[in-house]
N, C-alpha and C positions, 0 to 999 in steps of 0.2 A: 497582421500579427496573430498566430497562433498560441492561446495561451488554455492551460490546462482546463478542461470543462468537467470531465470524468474520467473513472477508473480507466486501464487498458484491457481490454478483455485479453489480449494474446500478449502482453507483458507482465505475467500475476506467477505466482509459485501454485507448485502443483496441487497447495494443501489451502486452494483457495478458492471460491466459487464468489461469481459478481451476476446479477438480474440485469434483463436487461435494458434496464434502465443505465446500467454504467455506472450506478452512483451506490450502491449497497453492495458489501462482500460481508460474506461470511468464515469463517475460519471454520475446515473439513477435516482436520488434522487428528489425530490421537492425541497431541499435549502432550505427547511424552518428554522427557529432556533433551534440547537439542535441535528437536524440530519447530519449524518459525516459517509464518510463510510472508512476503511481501510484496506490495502491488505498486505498478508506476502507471502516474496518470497517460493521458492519450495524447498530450506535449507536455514538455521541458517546460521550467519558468525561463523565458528569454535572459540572457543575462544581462541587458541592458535595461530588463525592468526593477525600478530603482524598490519598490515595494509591490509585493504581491501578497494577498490576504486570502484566507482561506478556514475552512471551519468542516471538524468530523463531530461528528456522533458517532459517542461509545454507546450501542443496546444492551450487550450483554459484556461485563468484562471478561468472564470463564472463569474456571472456578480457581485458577491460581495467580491469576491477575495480572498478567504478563502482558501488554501491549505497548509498545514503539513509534512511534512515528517521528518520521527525520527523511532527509533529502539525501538521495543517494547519486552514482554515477551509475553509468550504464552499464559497464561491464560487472556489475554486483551481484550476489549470488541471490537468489529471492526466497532461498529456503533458509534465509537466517536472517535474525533480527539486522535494520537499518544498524549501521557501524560496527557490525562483529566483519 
């Protein structure tokens, strides 16, 4: 069973940089309105796992405070926030 360990380095939005370690990104973006970038891990949660757990650290929030996290599908766009 393949279950999420770290970031995707080749499934991230353009306005996103990840070390490589897989587990740290940064937001490279301007902040301006509109623009949002989002990162999918390197597996899916299986859907037959009944509880999967997991934990971010925020370093910096940015200076307008704007951070998301949520579970998306594949075909979603990565330059906007999770559920727009």
């Amino acid at each position: 069973m393949d279950l999420p360990t770290a970031w995707n380095l080749d499934d991230k939005s353009t306005y996103l940089s990840v070390d490589s370690s897989g587990l740290r990104v940064n937001y490279e973006g301007s902040g301006e309105s509109g623009e949002a970038g989002a990162i999918r891990a390197n597996n899916p949660i299986p859907p037959y796992c009944k509880l999967f757990y997991f934990e971010v650290d925020i370093i910096d929030e940015g200076k307008d405070k704007w951070i998301g996290i949520g579970f998306c599908e594949k075909e979603v766009d990565l330059n906007r926030m999770p559920g727009n």
